[in-house]
N, C-alpha and C positions, 0 to 999 in steps of 0.2 A: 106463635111468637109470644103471646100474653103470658105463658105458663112460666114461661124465665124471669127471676127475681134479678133484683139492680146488678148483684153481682156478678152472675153470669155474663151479663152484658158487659159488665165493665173490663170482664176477664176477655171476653171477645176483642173490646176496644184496644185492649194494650197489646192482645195478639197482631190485630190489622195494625197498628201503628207500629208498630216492631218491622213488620213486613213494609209499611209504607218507607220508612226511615232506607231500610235495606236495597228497594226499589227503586226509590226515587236516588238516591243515590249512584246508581249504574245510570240510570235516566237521566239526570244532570250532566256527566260527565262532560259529553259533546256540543250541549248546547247552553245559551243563554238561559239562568236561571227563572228568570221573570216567566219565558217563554215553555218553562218547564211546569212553572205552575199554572198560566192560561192553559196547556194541554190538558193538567191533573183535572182543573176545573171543569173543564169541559165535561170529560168524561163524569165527574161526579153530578152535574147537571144532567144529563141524560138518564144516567142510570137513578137517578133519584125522583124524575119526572117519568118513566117509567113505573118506576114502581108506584106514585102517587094517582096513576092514571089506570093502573090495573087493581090496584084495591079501590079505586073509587073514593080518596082521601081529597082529588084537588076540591081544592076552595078558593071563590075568588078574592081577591085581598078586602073589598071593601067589606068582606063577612068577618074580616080580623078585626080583632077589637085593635084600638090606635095603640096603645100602651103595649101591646105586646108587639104588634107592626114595627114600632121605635126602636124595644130594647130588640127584635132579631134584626134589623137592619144595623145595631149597633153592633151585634156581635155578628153580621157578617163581616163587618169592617173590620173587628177586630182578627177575624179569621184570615181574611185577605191578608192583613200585615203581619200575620204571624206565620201563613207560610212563604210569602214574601223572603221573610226574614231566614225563614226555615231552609227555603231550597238552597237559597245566595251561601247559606252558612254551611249545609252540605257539597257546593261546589267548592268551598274554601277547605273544608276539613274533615274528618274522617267520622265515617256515620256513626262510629261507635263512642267517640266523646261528643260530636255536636246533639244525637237524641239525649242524652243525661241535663244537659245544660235545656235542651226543650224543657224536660220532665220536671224544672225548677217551676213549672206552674203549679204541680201538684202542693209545692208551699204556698206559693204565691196566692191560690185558689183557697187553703184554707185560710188565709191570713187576710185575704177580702173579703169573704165569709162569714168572719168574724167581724168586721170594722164595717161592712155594710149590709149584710143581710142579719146582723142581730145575732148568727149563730153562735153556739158552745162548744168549749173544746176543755175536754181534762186534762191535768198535766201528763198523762199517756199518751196523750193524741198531737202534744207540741214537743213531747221528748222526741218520738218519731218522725214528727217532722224535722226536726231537728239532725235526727240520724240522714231524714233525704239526703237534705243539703249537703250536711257531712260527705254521703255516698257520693253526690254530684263534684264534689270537688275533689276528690280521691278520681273518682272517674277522668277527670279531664286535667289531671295533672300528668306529667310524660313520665313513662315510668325508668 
């Protein structure tokens, strides 16, 4: 696992979200959305508690420094409300525009990035973002 650079990974991430978007969408169909994300949960709890118990990764919380304990309970919540958001939006609409309108985080994220974590960005790197958006609204407009 170590030998793989950020990229790789990230290429992996958009793969399984591509698949998750697609999935979860037949899985929503039938039932309550809420009730669709407690099952995803679930299952991502196991298999990640799993794997932290066969590589010998658990740690117990009071070994977390507080400052990181905050900001990941903060971005569990924010995780919780974004697929929240996510599933309710794939029961409503077709997976192929509601994942585009997701993927407005990919701005959103460099655009917090820059206003709270300090980071830089060229004017290459906001023309493209700029195209995201673009693509995202071209995607979810009916054609």
């Amino acid at each position: 696992m170590g030998s793989m650079g950020w990229a790789a990974w990230a290429a992996l991430s958009a793969f399984f979200a591509a698949l998750t978007a697609i999935l979860a969408k037949v899985g929503v169909n039938s039932i309550d959305p809420d009730l669709a994300t407690f099952l995803r949960t679930v299952v991502i709890l196991l298999l990640l508690g799993g794997i932290l118990l066969v590589g010998g990764q658990w740690r117990e919380a009071a070994a977390i420094p507080g400052k990181s304990m905050l900001f990941l309970v903060l971005s569990g919540l924010a995780t919780g409300a974004s697929w929240l958001c996510y599933f309710r939006a794939l029961k409503l609409g077709d997976a192929s525009r509601v994942a585009p309108v997701d993927k407005m985080s990919v701005v959103l994220v460099a655009v917090f990035g820059v206003a709270f974590l300090g980071e830089k960005l060229a004017r290459i790197h906001w023309l493209g973002l700029g195209f995201v958006a673009l693509g995202v609204v071209l995607l979810t407009r009916k054609g």
